[in-house]
C-alpha positions in Angstrom: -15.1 6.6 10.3 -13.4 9.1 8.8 -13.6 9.7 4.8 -11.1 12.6 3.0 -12.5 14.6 0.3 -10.9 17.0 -2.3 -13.7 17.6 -5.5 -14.9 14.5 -5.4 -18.3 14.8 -5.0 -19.3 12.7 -8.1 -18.2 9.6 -5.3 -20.0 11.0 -2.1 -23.5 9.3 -2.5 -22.1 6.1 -3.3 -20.1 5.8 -0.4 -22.0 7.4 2.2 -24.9 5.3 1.1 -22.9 2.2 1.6 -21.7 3.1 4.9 -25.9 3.3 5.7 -26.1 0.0 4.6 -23.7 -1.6 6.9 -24.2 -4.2 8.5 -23.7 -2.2 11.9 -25.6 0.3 13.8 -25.7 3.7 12.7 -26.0 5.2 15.6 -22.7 3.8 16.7 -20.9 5.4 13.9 -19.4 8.5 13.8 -19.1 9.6 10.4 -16.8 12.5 9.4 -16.3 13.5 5.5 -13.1 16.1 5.7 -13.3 18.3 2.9 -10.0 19.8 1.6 -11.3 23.3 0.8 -13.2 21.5 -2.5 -14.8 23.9 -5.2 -17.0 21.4 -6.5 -19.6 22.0 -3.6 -18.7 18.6 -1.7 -19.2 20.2 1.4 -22.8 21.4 1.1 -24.0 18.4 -1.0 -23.4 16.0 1.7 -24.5 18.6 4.8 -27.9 18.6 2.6 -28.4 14.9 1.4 -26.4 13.0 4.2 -26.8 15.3 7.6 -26.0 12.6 9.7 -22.1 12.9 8.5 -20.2 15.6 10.3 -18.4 17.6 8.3 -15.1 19.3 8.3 -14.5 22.1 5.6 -10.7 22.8 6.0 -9.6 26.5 4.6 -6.9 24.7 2.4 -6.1 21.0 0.4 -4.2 19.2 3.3 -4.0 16.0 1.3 -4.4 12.3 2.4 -2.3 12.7 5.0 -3.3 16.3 6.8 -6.7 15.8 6.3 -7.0 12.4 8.0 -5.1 13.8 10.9 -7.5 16.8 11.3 -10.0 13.8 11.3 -8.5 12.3 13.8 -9.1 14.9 16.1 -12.8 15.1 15.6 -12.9 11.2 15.9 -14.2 9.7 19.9 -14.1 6.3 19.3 -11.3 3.6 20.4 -11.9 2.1 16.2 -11.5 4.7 13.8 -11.7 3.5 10.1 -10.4 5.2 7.2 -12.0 4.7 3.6 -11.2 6.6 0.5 -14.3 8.9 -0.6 -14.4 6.6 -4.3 -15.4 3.7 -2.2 -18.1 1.4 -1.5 -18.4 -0.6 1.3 -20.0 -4.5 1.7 -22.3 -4.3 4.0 -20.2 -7.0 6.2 -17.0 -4.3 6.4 -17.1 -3.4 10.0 -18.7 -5.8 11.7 -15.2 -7.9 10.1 -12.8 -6.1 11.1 -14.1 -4.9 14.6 -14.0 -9.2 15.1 -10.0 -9.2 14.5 -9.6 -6.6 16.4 -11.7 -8.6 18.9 -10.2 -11.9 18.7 -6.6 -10.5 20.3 -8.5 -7.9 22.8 -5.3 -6.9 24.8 -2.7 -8.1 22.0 -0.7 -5.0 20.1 -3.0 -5.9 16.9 -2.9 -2.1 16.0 -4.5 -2.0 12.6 -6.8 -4.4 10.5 -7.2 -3.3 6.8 -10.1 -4.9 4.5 -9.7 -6.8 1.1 -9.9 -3.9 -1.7 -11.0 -4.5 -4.8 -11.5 -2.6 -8.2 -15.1 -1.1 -8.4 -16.5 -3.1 -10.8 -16.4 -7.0 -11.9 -14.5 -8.1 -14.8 -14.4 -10.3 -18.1 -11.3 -11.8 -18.5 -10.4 -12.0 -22.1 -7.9 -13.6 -23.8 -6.2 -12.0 -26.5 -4.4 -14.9 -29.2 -2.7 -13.5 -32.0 -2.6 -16.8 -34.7 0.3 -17.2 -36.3 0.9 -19.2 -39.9 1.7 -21.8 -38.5 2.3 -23.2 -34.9 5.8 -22.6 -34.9 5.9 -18.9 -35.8 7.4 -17.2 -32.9 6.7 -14.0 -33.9 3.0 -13.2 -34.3 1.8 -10.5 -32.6 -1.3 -7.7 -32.1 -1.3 -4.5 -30.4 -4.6 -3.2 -29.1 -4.9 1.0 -28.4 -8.0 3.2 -28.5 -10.6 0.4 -26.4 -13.1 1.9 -25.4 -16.6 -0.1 -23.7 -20.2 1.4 -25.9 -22.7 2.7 -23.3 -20.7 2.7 -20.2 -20.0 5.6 -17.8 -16.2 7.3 -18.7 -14.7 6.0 -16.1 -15.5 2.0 -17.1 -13.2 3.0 -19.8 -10.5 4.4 -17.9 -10.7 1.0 -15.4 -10.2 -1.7 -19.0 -6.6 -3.4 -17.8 -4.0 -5.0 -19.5 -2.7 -8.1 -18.2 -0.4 -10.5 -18.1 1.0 -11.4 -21.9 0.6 -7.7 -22.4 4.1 -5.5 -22.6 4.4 -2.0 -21.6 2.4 0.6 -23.9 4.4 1.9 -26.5 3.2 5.5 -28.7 2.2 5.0 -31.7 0.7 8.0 -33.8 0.5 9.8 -30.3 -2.0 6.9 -28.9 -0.4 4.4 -26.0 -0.4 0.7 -28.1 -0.6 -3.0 -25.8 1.5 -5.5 -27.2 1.1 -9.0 -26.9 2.5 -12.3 -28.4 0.8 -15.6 -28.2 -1.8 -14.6 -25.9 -2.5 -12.2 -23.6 -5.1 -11.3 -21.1 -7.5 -7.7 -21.4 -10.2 -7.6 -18.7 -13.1 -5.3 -19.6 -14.7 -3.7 -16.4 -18.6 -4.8 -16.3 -20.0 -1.7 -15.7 -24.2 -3.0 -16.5 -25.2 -6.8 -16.3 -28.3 -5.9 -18.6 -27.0 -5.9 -21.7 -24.2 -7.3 -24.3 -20.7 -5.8 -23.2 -19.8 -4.3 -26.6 -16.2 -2.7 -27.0 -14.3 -1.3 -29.4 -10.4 -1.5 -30.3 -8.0 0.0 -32.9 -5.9 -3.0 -33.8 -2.3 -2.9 -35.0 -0.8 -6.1 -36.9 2.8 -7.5 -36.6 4.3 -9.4 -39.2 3.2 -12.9 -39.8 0.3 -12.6 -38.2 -2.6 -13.2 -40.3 -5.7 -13.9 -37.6 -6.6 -12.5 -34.4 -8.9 -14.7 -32.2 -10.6 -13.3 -28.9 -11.8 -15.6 -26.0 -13.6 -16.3 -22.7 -12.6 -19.2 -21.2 -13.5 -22.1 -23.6 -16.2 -19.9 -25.8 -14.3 -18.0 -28.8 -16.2 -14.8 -29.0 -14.2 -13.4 -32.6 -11.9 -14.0 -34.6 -10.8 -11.3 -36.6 -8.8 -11.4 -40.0 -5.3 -9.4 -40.6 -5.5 -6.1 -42.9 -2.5 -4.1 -43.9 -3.4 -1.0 -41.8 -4.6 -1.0 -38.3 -8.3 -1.5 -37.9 -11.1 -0.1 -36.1 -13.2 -3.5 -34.3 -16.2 -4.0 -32.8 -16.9 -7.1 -30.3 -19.8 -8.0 -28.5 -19.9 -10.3 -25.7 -23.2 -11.8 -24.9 -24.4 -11.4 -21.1 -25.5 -15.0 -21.1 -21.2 -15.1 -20.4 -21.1 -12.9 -17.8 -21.0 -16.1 -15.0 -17.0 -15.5 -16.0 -17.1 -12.6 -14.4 -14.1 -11.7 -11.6 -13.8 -9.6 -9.0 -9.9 -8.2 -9.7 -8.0 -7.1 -6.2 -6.6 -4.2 -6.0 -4.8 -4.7 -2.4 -5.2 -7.1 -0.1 -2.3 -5.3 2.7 1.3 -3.9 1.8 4.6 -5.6 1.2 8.0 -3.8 0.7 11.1 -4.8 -0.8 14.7 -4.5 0.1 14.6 -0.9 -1.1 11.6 -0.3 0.7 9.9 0.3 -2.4 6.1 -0.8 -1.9 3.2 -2.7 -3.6 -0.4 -3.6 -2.7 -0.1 -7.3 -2.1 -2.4 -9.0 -4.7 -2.3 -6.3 -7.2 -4.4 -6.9 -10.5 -4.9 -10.3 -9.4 -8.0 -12.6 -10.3 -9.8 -12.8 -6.7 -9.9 -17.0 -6.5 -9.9 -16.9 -2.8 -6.1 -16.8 -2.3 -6.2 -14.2 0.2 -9.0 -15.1 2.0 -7.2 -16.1 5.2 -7.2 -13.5 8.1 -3.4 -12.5 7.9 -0.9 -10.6 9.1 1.2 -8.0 6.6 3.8 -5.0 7.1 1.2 -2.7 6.4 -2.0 -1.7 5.3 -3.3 -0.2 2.3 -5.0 3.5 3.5 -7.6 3.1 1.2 -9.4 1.0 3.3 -8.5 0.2 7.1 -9.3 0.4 10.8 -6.8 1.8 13.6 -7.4 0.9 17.2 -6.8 5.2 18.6 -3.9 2.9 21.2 -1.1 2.8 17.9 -1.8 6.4 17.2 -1.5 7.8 20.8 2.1 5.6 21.0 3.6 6.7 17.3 1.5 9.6 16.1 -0.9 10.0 13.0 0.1 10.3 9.7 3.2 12.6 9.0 1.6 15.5 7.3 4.3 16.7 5.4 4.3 14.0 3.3 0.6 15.5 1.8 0.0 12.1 -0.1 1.4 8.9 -0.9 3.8 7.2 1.5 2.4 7.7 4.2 0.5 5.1 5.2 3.7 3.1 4.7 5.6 5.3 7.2 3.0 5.4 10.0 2.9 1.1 9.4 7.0 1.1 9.2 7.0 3.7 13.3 4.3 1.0 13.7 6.6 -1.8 13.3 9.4 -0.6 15.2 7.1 0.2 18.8 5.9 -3.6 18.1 2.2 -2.9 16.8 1.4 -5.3 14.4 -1.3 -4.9 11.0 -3.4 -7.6 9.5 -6.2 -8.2 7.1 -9.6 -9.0 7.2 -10.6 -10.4 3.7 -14.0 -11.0 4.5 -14.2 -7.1 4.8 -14.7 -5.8 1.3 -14.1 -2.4 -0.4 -14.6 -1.7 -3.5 -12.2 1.0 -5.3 -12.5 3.3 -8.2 -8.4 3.0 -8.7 -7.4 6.4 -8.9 -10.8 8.4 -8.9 -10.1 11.5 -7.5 -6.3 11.5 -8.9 -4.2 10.1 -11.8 -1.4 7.4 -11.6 2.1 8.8 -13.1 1.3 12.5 -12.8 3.3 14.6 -11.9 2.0 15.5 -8.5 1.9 11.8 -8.2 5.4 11.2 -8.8 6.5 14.1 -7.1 5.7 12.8 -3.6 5.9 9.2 -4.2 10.2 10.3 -5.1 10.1 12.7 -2.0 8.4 10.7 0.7 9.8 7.4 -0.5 13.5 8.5 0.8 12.2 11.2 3.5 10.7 7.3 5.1 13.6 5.9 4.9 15.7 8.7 6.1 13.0 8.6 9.4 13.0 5.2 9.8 15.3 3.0 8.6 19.1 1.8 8.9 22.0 3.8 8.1 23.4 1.4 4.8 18.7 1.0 4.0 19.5 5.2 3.7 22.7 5.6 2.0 22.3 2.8 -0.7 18.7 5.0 -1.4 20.3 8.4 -1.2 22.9 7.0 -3.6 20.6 5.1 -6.3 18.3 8.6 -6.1 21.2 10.8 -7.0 22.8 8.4 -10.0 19.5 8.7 -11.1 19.1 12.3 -10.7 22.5 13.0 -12.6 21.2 11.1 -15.7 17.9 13.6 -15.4 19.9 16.1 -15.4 21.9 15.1 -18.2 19.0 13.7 -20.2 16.8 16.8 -19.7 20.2 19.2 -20.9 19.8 17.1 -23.7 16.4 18.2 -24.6 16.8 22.0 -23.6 20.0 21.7 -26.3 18.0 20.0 -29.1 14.7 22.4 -27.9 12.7 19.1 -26.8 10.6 18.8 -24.1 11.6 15.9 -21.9 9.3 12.8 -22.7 9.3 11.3 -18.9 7.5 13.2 -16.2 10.0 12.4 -13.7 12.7 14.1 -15.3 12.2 17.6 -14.2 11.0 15.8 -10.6 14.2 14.4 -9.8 16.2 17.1 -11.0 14.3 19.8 -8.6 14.4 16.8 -5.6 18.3 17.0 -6.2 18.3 20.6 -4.5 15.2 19.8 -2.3 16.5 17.0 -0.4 19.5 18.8 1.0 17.4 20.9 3.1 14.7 18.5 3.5 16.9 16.1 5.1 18.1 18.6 7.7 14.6 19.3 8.6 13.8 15.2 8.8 16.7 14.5 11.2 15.0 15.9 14.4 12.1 13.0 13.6 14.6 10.5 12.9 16.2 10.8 16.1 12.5 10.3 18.2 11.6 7.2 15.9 14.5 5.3 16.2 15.1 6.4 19.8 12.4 5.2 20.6 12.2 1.7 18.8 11.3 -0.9 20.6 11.3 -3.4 17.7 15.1 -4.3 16.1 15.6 -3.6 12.4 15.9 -7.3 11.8 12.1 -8.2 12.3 12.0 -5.2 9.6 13.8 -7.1 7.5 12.1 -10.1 7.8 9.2 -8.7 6.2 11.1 -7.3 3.2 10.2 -9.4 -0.1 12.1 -9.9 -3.6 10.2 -7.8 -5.9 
């Protein structure tokens, strides 16, 4: 079992105490933590408090992807799992997936991935601005600033906003949720103890004169329209908390046409619609377990993609030598969504741009490449333009991406040339035709 780790310490206990908690021997499980030259003293908290782990101090951050492929190398077993270091395993995980695996002994069943869900359990809320009558189309509240009183930080940073909700817009520098007739906010339960109290700033459209917040059938507030937005405080009693979902954060991978990806299930109420042992394109690496046969036919994890990506691309070489991926939903991680990183950064968007078409450059058909290359560079020349714009007016550029896609623009001309040699070796060597690819793309 191999576990990557760049500063994030603050996760270690949690999950290695998890993994001694499995429902599986211990002594049958080899389990290395691969530290990405950390400075937060990963390395020597877990060779003190966990000793039965091996670790593996690298000399420099080789990402996701380097840093499970040194892992690789230490790994002996046939089964090696892969689980993100802000993690924590049931203790049914393994035992699960080693019983897919064993179902089809001789089959090409290459990986089987667990179900994944966010960390903690949820309240589902519902959000129902009242208009002045029934007919008044245009009522509306937007909620910013919501914060949970006397959770950890990160409870805070997990609060989602579902459907009903629009895209944040900035308002006085602070991201606002907008939502019209109702919408749905689900509040991470961090402690079962107490009342879940939170806090919102709440901003009023027109014709809106009331604000009522819910829980299924129990109204837990209603809340009267001011002029200005308002600072509220709402308490939701524990004796409620049987409500309580688990929300999934992937359950597999699909890709589209575009071969743009999503975790299937995504920020969906768990009600047991994925609890069938099934087979996807690909699996989610946040959670997963390769039989060492796939790897020894198509290689590990391309290493110049650093993060993001790449589990996609080993699942898409995968694919095309006939291994197949499923998932074992009875196997259950749960996540703390981007704990050791941050969604939309610009590192993250840097690689998720760059590997994105490097993939598809690898792996896919001639028109898959060509329609990318050509969206990515209509796309760059309106960066460009838009980010002259701001240099002219002395702006900075608003979107994160902008500056990313201009310097991909230059990048990708020599990155391409260095990506042909491994495009020749994948699809030379393809045993699978591009139209069972296809098959698997979705509408999305």
């Amino acid at each position: 079992m191999i576990t990557v780790n760049y500063n994030g310490k603050a996760f270690l206990k949690d999950l290695l105490d998890s993994v001694g908690r499995l429902d599986y021997p211990r002594s049958k499980i080899q389990m290395i933590v691969v530290d990405n030259h950390s400075t937060d003293g990963s390395a020597a908290y877990v060779r003190q408090h966990h000793p039965w782990a091996e670790v593996v101090s690298l000399e420099a951050n080789l990402g996701y992807a380097g840093g499970n492929n040194q892992g690789f190398q230490q790994a002996q077993g046939r089964y090696i799992a892969l689980i993100n270091n802000d993690c924590i395993l049931d203790p049914g995980w393994a035992k699960e997936m080693l019983a897919l695996f064993g179902q089809k002994p001789d089959s090409k069943t290459g990986a089987v991935g667990s179900k994944v869900v966010f960390y903690y359990p949820y309240i589902p809320l519902n959000i129902c601005p009242q208009g002045r009558d029934r007919t008044e189309p245009q009522a509306a509240v937007g909620l910013s600033s919501v914060t949970l009183e006397a959770a950890d930080p990160y409870a805070s940073r997990s609060i989602k906003y579902l459907q009903g909700f629009s895209p944040r817009q900035q308002k006085g520098g602070q991201p606002v949720y907008w939502t019209r007739g109702r919408g749905m906010l689900a509040l991470p339960l961090a402690q079962h103890k107490q009342d879940l109290v939170w806090e919102a700033a709440v901003h009023w459209g027109q014709q809106t004169p009331a604000l009522h917040i819910q829980l299924g059938e129990h109204r837990i507030a209603r809340i009267e329209a001011q002029e200005q937005p308002q600072r509220v405080r709402v308490r939701v009693p524990k004796s409620l908390f049987v409500h309580q979902k688990d929300l999934i954060n992937a359950c597999g991978i699909e890709v589209n046409r575009s071969f743009y990806a999503r975790e299937r299930g995504f920020l969906c109420f768990d009600e047991g619609q994925f609890d069938a042992n099934t087979e996807v394109f690909g699996l989610s690496g946040t959670s997963l377990m390769i039989d060492r046969r796939m790897l020894d036919d198509v290689g590990c994890f391309d290493a110049s993609f650093f993060t993001y990506y790449e589990d996609i691309d080993l699942f898409w070489r995968a694919r095309l030598r006939g291994w197949k991926s499923f998932v074992a939903p009875k196997a259950v991680a749960r996540h703390h969504h981007c704990g050791t990183g941050k969604e939309w950064s610009y590192a993250f968007t840097y690689h998720v741009l760059k590997n994105r078409m490097l993939m598809i450059l690898k792996c896919g058909w001639p028109v898959l490449f060509f329609k990318s290359w050509l969206a990515f560079m209509a796309s760059a020349a309106l960066a460009i333009a838009q980010g002259a714009r701001c240099l002219l007016s002395a702006n900075k550029p608003q979107r994160v991406d902008i500056p990313i896609r201009v310097k991909l623009f230059f990048q990708f001309f020599y990155l391409f040339i260095a990506t042909l040699k491994k495009r020749v070796n994948i699809r030379g060597n393809a045993a699978c035709p591009d139209s069972r690819i296809k098959a698997w793309t979705k509408d999305f």
